[in-house]
C-alpha positions as CSV (number, residue, x, y, z in Angstrom):
1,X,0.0,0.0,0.0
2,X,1.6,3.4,-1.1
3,X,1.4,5.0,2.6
4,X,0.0,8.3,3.4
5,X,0.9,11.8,2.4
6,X,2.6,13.9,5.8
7,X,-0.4,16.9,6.0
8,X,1.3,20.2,5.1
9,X,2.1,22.2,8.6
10,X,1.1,25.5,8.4
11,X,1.0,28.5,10.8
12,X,-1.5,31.4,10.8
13,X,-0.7,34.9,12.1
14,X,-3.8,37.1,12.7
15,X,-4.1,39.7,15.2
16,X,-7.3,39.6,15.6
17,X,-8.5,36.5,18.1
18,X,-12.0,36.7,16.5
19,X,-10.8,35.6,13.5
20,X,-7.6,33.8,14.4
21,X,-9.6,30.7,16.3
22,X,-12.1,29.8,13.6
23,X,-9.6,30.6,11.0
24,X,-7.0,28.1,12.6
25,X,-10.0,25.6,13.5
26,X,-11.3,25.7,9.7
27,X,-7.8,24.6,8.4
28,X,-7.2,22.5,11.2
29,X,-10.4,20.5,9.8
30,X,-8.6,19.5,6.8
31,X,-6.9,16.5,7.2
32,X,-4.1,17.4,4.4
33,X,-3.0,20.4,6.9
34,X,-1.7,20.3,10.1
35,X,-2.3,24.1,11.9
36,X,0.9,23.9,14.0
37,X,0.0,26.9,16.0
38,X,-1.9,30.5,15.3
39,X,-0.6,33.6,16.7
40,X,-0.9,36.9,16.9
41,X,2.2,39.0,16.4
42,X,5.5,38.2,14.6
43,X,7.8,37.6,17.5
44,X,5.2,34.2,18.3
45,X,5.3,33.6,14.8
46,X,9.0,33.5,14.7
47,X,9.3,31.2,17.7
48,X,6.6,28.8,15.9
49,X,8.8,28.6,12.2
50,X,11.7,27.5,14.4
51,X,10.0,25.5,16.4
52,X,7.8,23.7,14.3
53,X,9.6,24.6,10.9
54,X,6.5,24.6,9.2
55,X,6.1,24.1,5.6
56,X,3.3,27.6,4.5
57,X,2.8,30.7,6.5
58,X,-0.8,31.7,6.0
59,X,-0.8,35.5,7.2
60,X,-3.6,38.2,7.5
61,X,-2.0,41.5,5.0
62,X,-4.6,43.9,6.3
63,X,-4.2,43.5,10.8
64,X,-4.4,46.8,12.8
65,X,-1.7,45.7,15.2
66,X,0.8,44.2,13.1
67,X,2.9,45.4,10.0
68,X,2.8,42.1,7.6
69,X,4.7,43.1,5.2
70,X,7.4,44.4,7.5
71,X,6.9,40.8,8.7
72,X,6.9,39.5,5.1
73,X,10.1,41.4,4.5
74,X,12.1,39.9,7.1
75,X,10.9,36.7,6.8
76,X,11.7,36.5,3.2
77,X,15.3,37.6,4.3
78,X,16.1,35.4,6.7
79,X,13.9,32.4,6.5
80,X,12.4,32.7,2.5
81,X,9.3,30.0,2.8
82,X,5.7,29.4,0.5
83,X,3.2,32.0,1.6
84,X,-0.5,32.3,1.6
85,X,-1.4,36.0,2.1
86,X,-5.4,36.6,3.2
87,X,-6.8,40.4,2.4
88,X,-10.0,41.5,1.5
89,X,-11.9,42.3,-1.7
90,X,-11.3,46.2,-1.2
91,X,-8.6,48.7,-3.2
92,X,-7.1,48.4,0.5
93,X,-6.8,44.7,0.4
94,X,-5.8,44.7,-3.2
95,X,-2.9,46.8,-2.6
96,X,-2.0,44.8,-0.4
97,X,-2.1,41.2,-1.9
98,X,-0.1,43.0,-4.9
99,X,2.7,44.0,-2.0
100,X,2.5,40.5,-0.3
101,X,3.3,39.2,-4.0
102,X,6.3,41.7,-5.2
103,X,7.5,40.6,-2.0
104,X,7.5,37.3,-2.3
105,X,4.2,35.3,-1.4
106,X,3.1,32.4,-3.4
107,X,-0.9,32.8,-3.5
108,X,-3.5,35.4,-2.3
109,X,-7.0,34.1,-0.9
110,X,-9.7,37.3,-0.8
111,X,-12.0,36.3,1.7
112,X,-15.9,37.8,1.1
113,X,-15.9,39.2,4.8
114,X,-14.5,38.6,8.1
115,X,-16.7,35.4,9.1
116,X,-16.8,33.5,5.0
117,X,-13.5,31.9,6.2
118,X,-15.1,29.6,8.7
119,X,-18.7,29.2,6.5
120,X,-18.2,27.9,3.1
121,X,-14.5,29.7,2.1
122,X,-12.7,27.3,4.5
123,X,-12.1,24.3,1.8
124,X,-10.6,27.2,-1.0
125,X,-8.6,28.6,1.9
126,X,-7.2,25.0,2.8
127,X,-6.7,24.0,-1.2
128,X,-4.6,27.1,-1.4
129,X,-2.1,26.2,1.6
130,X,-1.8,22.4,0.1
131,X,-1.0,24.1,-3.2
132,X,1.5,26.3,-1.9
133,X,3.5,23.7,-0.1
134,X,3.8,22.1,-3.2
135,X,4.8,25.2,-5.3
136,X,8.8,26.2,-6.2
137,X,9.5,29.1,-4.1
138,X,10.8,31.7,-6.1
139,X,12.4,34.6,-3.9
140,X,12.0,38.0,-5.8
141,X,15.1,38.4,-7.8
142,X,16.9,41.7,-9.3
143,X,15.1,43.8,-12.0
144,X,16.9,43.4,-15.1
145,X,17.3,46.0,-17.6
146,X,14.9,46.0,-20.9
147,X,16.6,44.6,-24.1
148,X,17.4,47.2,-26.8
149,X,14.4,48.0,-29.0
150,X,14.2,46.4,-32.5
151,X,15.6,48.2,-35.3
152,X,13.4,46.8,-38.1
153,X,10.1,46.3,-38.6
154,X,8.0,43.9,-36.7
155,X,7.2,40.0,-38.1
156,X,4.7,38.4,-35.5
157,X,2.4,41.8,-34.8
158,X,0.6,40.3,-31.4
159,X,1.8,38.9,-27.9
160,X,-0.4,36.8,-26.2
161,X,0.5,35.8,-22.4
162,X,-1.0,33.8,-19.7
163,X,-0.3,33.1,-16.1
164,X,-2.0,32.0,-12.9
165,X,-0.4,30.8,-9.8
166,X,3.2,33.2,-9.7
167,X,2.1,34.9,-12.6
168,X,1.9,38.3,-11.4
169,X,5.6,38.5,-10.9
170,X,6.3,36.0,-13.6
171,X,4.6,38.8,-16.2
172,X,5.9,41.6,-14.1
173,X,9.8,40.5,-14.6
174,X,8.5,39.5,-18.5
175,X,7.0,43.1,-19.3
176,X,9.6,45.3,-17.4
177,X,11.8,43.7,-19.9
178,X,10.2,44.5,-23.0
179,X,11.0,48.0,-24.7
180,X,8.3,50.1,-26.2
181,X,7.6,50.1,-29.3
182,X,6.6,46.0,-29.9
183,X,3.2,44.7,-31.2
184,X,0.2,44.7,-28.7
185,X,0.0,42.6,-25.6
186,X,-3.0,41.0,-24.6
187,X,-2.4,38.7,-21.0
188,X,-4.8,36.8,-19.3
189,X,-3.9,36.2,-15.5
190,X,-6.6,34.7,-12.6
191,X,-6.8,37.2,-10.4
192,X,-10.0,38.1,-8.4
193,X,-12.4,40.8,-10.0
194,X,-11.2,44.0,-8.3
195,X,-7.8,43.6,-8.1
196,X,-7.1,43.8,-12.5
197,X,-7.5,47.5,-12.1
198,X,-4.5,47.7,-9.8
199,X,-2.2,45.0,-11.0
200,X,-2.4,46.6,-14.4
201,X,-1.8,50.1,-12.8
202,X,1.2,48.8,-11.2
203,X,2.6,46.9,-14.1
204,X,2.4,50.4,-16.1
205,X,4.4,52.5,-13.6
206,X,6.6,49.8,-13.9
207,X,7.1,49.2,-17.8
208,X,8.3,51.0,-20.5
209,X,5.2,49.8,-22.5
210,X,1.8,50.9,-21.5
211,X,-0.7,48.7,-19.7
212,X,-4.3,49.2,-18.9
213,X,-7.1,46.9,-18.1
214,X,-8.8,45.7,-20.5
215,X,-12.6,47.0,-21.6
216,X,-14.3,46.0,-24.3
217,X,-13.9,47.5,-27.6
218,X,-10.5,48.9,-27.2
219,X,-8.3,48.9,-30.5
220,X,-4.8,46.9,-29.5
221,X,-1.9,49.4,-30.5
222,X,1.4,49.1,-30.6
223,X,3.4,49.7,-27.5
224,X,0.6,48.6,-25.3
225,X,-0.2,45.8,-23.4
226,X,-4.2,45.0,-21.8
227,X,-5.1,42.7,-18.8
228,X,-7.8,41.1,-18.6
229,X,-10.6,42.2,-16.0
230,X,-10.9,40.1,-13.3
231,X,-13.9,37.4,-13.3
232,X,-14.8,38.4,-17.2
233,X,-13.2,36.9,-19.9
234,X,-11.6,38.7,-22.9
235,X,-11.6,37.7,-26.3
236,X,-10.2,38.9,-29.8
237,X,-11.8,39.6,-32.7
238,X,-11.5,41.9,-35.8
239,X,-13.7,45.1,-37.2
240,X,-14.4,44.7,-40.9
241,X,-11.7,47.3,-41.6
242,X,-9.2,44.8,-40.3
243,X,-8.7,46.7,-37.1
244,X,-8.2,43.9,-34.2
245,X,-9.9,45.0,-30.8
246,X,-10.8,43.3,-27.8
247,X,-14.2,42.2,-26.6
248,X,-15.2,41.5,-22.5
249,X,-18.0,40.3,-21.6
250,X,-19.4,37.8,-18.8
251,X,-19.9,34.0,-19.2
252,X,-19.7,30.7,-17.5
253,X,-16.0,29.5,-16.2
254,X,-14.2,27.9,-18.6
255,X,-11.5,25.2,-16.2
256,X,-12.8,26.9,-13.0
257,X,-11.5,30.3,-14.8
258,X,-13.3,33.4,-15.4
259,X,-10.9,35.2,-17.2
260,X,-10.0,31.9,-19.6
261,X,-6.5,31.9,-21.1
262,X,-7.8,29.0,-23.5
263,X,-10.6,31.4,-24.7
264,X,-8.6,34.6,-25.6
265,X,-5.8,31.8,-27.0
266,X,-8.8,30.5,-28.8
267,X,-9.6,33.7,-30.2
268,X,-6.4,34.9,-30.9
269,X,-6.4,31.6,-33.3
270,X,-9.3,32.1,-34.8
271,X,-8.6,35.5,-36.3
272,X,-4.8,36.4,-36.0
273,X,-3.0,33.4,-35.3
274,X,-0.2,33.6,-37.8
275,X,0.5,37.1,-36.8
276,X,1.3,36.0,-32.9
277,X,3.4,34.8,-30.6
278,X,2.1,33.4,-27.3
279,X,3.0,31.7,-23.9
280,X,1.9,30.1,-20.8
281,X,3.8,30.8,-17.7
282,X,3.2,29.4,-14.4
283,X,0.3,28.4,-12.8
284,X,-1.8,25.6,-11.4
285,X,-3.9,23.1,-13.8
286,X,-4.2,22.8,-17.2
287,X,-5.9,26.5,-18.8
288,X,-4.0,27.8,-21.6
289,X,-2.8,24.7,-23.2
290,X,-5.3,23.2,-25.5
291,X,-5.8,27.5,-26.3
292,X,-2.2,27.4,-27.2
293,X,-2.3,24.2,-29.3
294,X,-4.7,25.7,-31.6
295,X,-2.4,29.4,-31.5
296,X,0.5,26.9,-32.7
297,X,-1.7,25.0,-35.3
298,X,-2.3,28.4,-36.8
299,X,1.1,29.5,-37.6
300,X,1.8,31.1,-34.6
301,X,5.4,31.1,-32.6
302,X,4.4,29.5,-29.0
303,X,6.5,29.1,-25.7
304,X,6.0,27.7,-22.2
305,X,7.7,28.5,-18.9
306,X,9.9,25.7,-17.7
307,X,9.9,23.6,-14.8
308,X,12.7,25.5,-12.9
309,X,11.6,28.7,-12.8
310,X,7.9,28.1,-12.6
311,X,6.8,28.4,-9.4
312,X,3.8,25.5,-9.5
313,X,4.4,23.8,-13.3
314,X,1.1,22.7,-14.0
315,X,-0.5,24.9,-17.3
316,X,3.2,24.8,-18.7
317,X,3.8,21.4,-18.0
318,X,0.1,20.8,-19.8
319,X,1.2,22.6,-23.1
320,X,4.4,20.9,-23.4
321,X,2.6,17.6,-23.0
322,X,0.2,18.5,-25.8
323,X,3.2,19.6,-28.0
324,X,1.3,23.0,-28.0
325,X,5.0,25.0,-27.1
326,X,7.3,25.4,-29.8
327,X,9.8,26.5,-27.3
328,X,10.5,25.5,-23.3
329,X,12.0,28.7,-22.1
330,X,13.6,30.0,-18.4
331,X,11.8,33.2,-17.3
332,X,14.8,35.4,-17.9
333,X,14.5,33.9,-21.7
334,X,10.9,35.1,-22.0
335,X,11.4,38.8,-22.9
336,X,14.3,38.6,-25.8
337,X,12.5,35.4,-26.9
338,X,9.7,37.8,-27.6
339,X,11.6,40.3,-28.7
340,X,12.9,38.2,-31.0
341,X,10.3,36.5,-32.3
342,X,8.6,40.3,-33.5
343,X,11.6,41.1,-35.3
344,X,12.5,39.6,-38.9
345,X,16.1,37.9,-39.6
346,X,18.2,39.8,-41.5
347,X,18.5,39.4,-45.5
């Protein structure tokens, strides 16, 4: 008999004892986690990690009387480990899941209000801690420079990205790489509804492209890049005039997804294919690939994030396995591959 998995010990920091005991209790409930201990403030929570060397940290990013990501900061210094950051579905809490992730956390779980944890959230919560044990930790690295802009014109005229689990840093390194001037960018990453607006805000301070969330009916231009709104998908399709724009609308999930990478890869196929080039990167399950078979089918140049540097190598690991990538590629290869693949080879 192939024996039993170990349950993933985890530890919970939350200030706030109302919350902290269900919260604990609810994981504790799952019998692939073992809550080693909750506590309220980072000097217990340091004691715990060394005592019980746990294998996630599950931390509250929004308590009164504690700094997380001060707490974040010096944990990822001294003692880097797989984090599951909890926040609310306000601009306050999204700010803060996109800190928690630039810093370093693996996966962000928005919790409806202060009591959903312990009534019906509990088992997303708890899938969320067994998937970040399993994920590659990734520490945040250095921010390399951009590649120099190409000198000619381009040859594929679209870029087509998706992500999921680790994707937000995964496209930040990509795009903060990229020099203005290349084809459109349309990216797909499952994020929670009101947190598009700020990850795309954030990604544009940081680029040299532009980037915007997505609404329907925009025209894709050169030298700008479009996220998907959270929980609505976003699709492709082109005006009579030629003119490829974008259309968002509602509609069931499509692999548990709402955005769907395989239905703007679908798209993308459908009415552009030959003029793209298109990835996965990393993230959990299987959306994306059967999208990006069809992109590669079409005549398009396609990729996936490798094992290594993916921090949970599931989507990637699907497109390889249905020979939908052209191309395995590192994260620090993403950008020139790109950059590459829009510029023609030389007479």
């Amino acid at each position: 008999m192939t024996p039993a998995a170990q349950p993933v010990k985890a530890i919970f920091i939350e200030d706030c004892a109302a919350l902290r005991t269900p919260t604990a209790k609810t994981l504790g409930k799952d019998s692939g986690i073992e809550t080693t201990c909750a506590v309220a403030d980072p000097f217990a929570a340091r004691k715990c990690i060394a005592d019980s060397k746990p294998a996630v940290v599950v931390i509250d990013l929004e308590m009164e009387r504690m700094d997380a990501m001060l707490f974040l900061r010096i944990l990822m210094g001294q003692s880097p480990m797989p984090v599951v950051g909890i926040c609310s579905l306000t601009p306050q809490g999204s700010k803060a899941a996109l800190d928690a992730l630039e810093l370093g956390a693996v996966d962000i779980f928005v919790r409806s209000n202060n009591h959903d944890i312990a009534h019906g959230q509990g088992a997303s919560l708890a899938e969320k801690v067994r998937a970040a044990a399993k994920a590659k930790f990734r520490p945040p690295g250095p921010k390399a420079p951009p590649p120099a802009s190409p000198e000619q014109k381009d040859a594929k005229s679209l870029i087509l990205l998706g992500a999921s689990t680790g994707g937000t840093e995964a496209l930040r390194e990509v795009l903060m790489r990229l020099p203005a001037g290349l084809p459109p960018v349309c990216i797909v990453q499952h994020i929670p509804s009101n947190f598009s607006t700020a990850f795309a805000d954030r990604l544009n301070a940081a680029c040299a492209i532009s980037v915007k969330e997505a609404a329907d009916g925009d025209l894709l231009e050169p030298g700008k890049a479009f996220v998907a709104p959270g929980d609505r998908h976003m699709l492709l399709a082109r005006k009579s005039s030629g003119r490829l724009y974008l259309q968002v609308k509602d509609g069931e999930k499509i692999l548990h997804h709402r955005p769907s990478i395989d239905l703007m890869f679908e798209s993308a196929a459908a009415v552009a294919g030959a003029q793209s080039v298109a990835g996965l990167l990393t993230g959990m399950g299987r959306d994306g690939a059967s999208g990006l078979l069809k992109l590669r089918q079409s005549g398009a140049k396609t990729f996936a994030q490798d094992e290594a540097t993916s921090v949970v190598y599931g989507m990637p690991k699907a497109a390889a396995d249905l020979g939908a990538a052209e191309k395995i590629l590192p994260l620090g290869d993403v950008a020139d591959h790109i950059v590459r693949a829009c510029t023609p080879r030389r007479a």
